[in-house]
Backbone as CSV, one residue per row, in Angstrom:
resi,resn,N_x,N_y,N_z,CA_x,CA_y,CA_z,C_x,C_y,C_z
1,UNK,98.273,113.853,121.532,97.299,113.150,120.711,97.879,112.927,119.313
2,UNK,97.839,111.590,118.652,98.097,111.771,117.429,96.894,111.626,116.609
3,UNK,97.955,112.706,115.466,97.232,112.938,114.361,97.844,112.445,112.949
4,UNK,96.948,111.608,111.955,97.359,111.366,111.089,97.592,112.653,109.958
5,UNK,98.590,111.969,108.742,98.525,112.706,107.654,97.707,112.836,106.790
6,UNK,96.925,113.663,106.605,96.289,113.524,104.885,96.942,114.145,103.848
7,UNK,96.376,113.172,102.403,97.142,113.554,101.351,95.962,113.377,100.599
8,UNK,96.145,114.482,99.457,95.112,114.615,98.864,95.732,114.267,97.245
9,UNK,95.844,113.551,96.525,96.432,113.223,95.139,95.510,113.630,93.999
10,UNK,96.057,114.507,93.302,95.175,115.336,92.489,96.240,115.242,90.933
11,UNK,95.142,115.429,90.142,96.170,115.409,88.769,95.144,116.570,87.933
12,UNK,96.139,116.691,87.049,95.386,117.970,86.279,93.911,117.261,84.792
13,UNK,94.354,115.791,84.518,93.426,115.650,83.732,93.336,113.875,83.578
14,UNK,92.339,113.525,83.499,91.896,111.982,83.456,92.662,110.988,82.637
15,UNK,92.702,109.948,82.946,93.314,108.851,82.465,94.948,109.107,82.574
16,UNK,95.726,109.583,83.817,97.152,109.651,83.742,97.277,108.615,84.584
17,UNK,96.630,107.742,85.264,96.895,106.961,86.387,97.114,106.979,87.506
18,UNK,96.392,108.589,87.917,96.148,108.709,89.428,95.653,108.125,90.646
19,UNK,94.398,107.045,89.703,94.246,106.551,91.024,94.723,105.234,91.366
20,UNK,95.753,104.575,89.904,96.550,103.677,90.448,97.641,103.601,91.252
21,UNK,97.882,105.062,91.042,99.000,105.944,91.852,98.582,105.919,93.488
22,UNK,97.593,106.593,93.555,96.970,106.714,95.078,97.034,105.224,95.405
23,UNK,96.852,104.497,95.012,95.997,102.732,95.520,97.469,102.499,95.568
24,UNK,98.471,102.419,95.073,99.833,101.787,94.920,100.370,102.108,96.254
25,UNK,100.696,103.838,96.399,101.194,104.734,97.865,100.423,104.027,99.074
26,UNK,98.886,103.979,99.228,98.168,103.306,99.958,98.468,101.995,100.523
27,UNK,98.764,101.125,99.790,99.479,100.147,99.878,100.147,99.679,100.212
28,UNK,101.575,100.026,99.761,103.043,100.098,100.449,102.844,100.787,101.930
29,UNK,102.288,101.387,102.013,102.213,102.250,103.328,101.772,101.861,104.730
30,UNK,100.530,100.652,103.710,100.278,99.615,105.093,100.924,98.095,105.022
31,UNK,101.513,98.023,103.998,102.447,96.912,104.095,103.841,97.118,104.675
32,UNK,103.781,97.908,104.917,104.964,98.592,106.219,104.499,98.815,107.562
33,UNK,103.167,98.068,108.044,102.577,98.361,108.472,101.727,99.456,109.361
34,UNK,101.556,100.912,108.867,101.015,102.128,109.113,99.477,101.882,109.268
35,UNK,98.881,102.310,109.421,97.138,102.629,109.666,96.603,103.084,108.197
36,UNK,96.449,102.965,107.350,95.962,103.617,106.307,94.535,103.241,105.942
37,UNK,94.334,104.256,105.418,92.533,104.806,104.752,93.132,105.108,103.520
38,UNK,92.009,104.672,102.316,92.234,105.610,100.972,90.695,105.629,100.532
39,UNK,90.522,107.112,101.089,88.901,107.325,100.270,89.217,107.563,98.782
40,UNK,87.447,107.228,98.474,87.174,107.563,97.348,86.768,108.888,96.816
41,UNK,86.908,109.725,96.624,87.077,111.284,96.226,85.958,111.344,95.184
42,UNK,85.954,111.103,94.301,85.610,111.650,93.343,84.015,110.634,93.243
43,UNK,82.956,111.639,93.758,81.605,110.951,94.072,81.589,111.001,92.784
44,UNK,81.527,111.591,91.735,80.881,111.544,90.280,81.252,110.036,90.128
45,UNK,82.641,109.205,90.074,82.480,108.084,89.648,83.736,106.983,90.007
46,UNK,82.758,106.631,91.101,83.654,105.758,92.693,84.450,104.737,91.609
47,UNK,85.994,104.657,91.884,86.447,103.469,90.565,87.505,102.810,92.054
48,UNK,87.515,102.941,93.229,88.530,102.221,93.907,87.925,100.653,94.391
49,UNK,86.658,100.269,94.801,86.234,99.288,95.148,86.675,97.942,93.938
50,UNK,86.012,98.676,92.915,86.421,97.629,91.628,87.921,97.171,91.457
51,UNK,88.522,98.500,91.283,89.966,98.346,91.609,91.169,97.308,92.560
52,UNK,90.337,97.331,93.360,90.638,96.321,94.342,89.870,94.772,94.569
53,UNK,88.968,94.910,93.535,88.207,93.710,93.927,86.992,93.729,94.582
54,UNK,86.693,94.636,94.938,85.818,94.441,95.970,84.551,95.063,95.473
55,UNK,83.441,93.776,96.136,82.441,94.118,95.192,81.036,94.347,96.055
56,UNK,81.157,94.316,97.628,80.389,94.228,98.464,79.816,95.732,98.386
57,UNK,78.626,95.603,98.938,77.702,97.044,99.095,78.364,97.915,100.193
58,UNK,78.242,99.327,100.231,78.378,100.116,101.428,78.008,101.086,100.905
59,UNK,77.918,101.713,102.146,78.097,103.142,102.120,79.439,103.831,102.388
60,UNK,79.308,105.135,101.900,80.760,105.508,101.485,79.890,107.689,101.471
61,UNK,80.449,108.543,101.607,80.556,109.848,101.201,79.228,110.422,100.541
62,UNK,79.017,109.770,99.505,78.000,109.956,99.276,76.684,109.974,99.900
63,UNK,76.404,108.825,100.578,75.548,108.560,101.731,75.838,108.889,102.532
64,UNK,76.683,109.178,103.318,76.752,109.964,104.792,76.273,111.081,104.316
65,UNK,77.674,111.974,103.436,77.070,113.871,103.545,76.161,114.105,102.863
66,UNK,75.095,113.308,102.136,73.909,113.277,101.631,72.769,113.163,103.106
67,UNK,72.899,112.850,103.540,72.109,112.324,104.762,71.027,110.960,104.413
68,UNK,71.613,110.517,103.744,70.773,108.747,103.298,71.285,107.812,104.111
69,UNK,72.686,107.787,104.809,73.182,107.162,105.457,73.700,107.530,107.611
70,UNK,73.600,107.143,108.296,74.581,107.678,109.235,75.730,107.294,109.317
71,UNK,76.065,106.135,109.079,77.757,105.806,109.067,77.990,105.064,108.241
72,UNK,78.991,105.024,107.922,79.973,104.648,106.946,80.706,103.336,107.328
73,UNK,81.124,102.484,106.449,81.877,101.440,106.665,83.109,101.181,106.037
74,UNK,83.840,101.453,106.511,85.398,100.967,106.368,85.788,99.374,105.610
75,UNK,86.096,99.298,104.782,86.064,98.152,103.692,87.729,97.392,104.243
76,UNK,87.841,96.806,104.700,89.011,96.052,104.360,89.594,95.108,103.212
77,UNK,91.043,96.055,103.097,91.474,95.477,101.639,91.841,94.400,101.816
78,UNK,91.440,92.712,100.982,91.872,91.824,101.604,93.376,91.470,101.323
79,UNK,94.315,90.598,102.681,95.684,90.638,102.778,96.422,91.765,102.080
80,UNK,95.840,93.093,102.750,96.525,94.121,103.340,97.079,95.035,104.251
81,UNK,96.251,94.864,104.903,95.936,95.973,106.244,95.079,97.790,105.629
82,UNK,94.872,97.634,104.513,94.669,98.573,104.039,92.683,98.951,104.311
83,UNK,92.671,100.396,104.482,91.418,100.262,104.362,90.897,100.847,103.210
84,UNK,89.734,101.042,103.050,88.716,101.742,101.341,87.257,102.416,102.246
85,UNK,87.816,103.449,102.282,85.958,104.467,102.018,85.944,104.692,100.988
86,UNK,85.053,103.734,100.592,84.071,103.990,98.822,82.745,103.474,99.147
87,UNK,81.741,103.619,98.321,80.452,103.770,98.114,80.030,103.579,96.572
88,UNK,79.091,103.255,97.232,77.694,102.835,95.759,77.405,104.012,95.143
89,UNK,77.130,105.096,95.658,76.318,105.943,95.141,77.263,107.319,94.402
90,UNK,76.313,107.774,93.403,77.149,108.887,92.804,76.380,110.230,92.812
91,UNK,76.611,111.482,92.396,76.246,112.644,92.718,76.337,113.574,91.726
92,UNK,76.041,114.180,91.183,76.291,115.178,89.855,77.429,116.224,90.174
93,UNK,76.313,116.761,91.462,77.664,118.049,91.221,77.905,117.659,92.526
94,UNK,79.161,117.400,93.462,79.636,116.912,94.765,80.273,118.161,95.658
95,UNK,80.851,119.483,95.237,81.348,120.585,95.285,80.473,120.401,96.960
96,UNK,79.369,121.102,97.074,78.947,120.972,98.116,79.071,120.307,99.302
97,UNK,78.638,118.760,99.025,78.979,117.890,100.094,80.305,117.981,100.205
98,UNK,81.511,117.543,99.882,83.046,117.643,99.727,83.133,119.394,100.280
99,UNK,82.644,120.188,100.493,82.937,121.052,100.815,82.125,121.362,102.324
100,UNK,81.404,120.347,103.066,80.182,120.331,103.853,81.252,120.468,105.323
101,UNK,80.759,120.938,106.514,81.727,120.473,107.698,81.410,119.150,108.117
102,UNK,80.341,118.356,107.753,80.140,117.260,108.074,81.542,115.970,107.398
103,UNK,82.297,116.904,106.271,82.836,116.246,104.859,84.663,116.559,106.635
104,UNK,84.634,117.568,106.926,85.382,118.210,107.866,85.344,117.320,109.232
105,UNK,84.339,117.129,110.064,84.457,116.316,110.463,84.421,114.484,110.856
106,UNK,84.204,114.017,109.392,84.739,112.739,109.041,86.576,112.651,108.682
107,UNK,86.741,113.092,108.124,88.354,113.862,107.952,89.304,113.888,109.427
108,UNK,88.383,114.462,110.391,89.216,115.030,112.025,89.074,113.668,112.810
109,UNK,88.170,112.866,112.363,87.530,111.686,112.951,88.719,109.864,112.539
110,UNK,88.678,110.440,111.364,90.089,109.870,110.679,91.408,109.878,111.234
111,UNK,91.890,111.422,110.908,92.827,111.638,111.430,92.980,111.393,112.876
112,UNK,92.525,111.009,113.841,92.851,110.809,115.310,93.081,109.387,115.461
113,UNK,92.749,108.272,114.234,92.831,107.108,114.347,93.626,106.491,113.651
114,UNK,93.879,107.261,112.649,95.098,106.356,111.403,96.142,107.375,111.392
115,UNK,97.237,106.680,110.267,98.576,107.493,110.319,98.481,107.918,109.127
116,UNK,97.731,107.401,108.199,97.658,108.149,106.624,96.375,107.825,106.147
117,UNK,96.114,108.805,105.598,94.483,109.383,104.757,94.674,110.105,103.474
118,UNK,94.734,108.824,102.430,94.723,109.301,101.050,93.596,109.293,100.603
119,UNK,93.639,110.595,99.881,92.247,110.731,99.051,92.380,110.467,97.996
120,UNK,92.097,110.085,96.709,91.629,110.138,95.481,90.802,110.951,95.007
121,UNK,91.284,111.794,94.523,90.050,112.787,93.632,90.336,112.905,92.289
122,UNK,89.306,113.534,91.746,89.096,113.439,90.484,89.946,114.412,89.603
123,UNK,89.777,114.995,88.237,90.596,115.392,88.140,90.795,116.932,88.341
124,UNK,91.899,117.864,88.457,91.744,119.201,88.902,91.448,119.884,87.753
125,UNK,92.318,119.477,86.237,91.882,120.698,85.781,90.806,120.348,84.498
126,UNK,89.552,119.813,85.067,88.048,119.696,84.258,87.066,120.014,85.124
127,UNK,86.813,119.261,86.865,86.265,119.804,87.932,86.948,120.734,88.846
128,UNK,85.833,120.844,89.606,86.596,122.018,90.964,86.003,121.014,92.235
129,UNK,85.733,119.595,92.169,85.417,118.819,93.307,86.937,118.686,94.229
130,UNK,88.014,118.846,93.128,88.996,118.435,94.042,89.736,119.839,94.891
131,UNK,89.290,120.986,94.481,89.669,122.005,95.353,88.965,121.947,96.571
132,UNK,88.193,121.247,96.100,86.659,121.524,97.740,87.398,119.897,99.163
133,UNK,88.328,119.435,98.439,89.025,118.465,99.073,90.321,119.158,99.621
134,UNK,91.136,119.934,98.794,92.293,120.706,99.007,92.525,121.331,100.409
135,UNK,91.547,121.755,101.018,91.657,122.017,102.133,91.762,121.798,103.412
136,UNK,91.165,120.359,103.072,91.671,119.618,103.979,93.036,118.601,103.958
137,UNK,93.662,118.625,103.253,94.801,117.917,102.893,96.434,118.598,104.164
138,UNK,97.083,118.273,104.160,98.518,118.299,104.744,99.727,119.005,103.503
C-alpha cells in the first residue's frame, strides 16, 4: 500500500516567509508531477487560499474537526496539479481540534492517496498549535 509523506513546516516566529516557503515546495513538487496537498495549519488565520488566488468558499479543518461540516473539499490550484485544504473559518485556541483523532484520521486518509502532505503551521515559538501538528509529520 502506498503511503504518502507528510511534512510539517514550522518556523520559530512570524513573518520569515514560511508559508511562502511551504506554497513554493508544494508546487515544484506537483509540477514534477507528484500528488500533492498543502493544508492550511494554522486555523487562527487561514492565509493560503488568498495566496494563491483563490477566493471560492469551503470548508477546510476548521469545519470538519469542529463538527459544522462533514467533508471537506479539496481546492484545486489552478494550472497546477496542486491541491489546498483551507477554509473560511477560524478558531481561537485550535490545540484541541489539531490535536483531535478525527485531525489523525484525515491525515491517514491523505496519506493513502497522495505522495506529499504539506502542512503550514503557524508559528512554533509564540503558539503550541504547531506541536499538536508535529506528530503527525514524517
Amino acid at each position: 500500500m502506498h503511503m504518502g509523506v507528510t511534512v510539517s513546516v514550522i518556523s520559530g516566529k512570524g513573518g520569515t516567509g514560511k508559508t511562502t516557503l511551504c506554497a513554493g515546495i508544494a508546487a515544484c513538487l506537483a509540477a514534477e508531477g507528484k500528488r500533492v496537498i498543502l493544508i492550511d495549519g494554522d486555523l487562527r488565520k487561514q492565509s493560503l487560499k488568498p495566496l494563491f488566488g483563490i477566493g471560492a468558499h469551503s470548508d477546510g479543518l476548521v469545519e470538519v474537526l469542529s463538527g459544522k461540516a462533514k467533508n471537506f473539499r479539496l481546492l484545486p490550484v489552478p494550472d497546477s496539479g496542486l491541491l489546498l485544504l483551507s477554509g473560511d473559518g477560524t478558531v481561537a485556541q485550535p490545540q484541541r481540534l489539531l490535536g483531535s483523532p478525527c485531525m489523525g484520521q484525515i491525515l491517514e486518509l491523505l496519506r493513502q492517496k497522495l505522495d506529499y502532505i504539506l502542512i503550514d503551521t503557524p508559528p512554533a515559538g509564540v503558539l503550541s498549535d504547531a506541536a499538536a501538528l508535529a506528530k503527525y509529520a514524517d
